[in-house]
C-alpha positions as CSV (number, residue, x, y, z in Angstrom):
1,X,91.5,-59.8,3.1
2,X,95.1,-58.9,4.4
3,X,96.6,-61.5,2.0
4,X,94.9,-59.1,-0.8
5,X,96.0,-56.3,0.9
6,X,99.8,-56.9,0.6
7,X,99.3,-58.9,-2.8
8,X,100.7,-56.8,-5.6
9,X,99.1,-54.6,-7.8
10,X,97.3,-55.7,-10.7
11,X,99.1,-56.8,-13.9
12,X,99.8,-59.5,-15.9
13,X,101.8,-62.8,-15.5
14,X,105.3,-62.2,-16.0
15,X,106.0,-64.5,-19.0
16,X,103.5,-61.9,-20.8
17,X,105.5,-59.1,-19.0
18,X,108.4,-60.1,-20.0
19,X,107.1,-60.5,-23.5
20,X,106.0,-56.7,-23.2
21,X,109.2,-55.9,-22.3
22,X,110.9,-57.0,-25.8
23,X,107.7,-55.4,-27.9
24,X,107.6,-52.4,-26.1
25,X,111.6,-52.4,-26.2
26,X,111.8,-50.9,-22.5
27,X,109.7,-51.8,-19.5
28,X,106.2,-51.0,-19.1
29,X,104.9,-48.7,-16.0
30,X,101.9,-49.2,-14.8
31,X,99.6,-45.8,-14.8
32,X,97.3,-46.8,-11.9
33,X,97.7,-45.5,-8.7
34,X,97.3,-48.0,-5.7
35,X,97.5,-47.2,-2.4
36,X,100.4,-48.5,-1.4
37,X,102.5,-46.5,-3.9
38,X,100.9,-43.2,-3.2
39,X,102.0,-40.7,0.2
40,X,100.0,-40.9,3.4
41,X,97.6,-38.1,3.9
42,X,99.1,-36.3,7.1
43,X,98.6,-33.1,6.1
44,X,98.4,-31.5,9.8
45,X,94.9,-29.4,10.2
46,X,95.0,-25.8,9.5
47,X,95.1,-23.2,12.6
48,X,92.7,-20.5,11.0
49,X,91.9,-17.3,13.4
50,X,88.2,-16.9,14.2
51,X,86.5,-14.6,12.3
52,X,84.0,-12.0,13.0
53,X,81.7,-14.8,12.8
54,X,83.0,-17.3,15.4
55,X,81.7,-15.5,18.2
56,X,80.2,-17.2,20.5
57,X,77.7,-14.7,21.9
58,X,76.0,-11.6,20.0
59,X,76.2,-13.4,16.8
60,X,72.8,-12.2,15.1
61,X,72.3,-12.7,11.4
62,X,72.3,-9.7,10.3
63,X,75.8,-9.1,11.8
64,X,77.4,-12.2,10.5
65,X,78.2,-11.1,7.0
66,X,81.4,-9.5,7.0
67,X,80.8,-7.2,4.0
68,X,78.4,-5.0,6.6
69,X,81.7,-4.5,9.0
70,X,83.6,-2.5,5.6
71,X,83.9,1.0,6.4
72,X,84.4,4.0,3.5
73,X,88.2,4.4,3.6
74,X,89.6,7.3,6.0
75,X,91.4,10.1,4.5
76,X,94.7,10.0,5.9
77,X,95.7,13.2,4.6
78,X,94.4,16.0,2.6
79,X,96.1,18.3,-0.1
80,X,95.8,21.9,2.2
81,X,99.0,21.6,3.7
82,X,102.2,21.0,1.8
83,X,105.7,19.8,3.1
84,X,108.1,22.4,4.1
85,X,111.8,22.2,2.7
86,X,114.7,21.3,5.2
87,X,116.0,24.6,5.1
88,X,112.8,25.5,7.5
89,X,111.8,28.1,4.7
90,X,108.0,29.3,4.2
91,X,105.7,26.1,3.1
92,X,104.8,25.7,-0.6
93,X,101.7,26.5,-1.6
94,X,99.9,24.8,-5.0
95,X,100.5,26.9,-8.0
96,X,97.4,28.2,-9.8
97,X,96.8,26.4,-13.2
98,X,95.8,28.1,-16.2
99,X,93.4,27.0,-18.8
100,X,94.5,26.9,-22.2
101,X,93.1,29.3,-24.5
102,X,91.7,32.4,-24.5
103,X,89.3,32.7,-21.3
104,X,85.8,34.1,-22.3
105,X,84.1,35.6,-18.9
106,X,80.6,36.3,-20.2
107,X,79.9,37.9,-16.9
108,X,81.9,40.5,-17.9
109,X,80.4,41.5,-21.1
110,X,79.5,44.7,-22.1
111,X,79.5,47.7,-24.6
112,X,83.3,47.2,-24.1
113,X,83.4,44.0,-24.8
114,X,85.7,42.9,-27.6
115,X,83.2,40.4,-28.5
């Protein structure tokens, strides 16, 4: 068995390779991967943090699914207060918006009404 192992991969004689050689007009390469032409596997083994579910104790099932630990987001800020400028003046307040068009109150109607 070692004898096979350090034989040399499989091909033909080398009167036919050499024969290949001339039909083919350059030299042939060989598509199969053997092992000793291909890298060594040392790929070092990855250092992954534990996650919520590598606890050792207190690990119930209905706690190990990590979608159950997501919280609603927290607002950080709201929109009441408004930055002040660096001269210290008065903050800004939000400007009123107005709706396009003419503004029917039908609260407000009446024998006055223009309507």
């Amino acid at each position: 068995r070692d004898r096979m192992a350090a034989s040399k991969a499989r091909d033909i004689s080398p009167f036919l390779s050499k024969l290949r050689a001339i039909l083919l007009g350059r030299n042939h390469d060989n598509n199969l991967r053997f092992a000793d032409a291909l890298a060594t596997r040392s790929i070092p083994a990855p250092n992954i943090p534990g996650g919520p579910s590598h606890k050792l104790s207190s690990n119930y099932y209905y706690t190990r699914d990590a979608r159950r630990e997501v919280d609603p987001p927290t607002v950080l800020s709201d929109a009441t207060k408004a930055l002040e400028s660096g001269e210290g003046a008065v903050a800004a307040t939000k400007p009123v918006s107005r709706t396009p068009g003419k503004q029917i109150r039908y609260s407000e109607f009446g024998p006055s009404s223009p309507i």
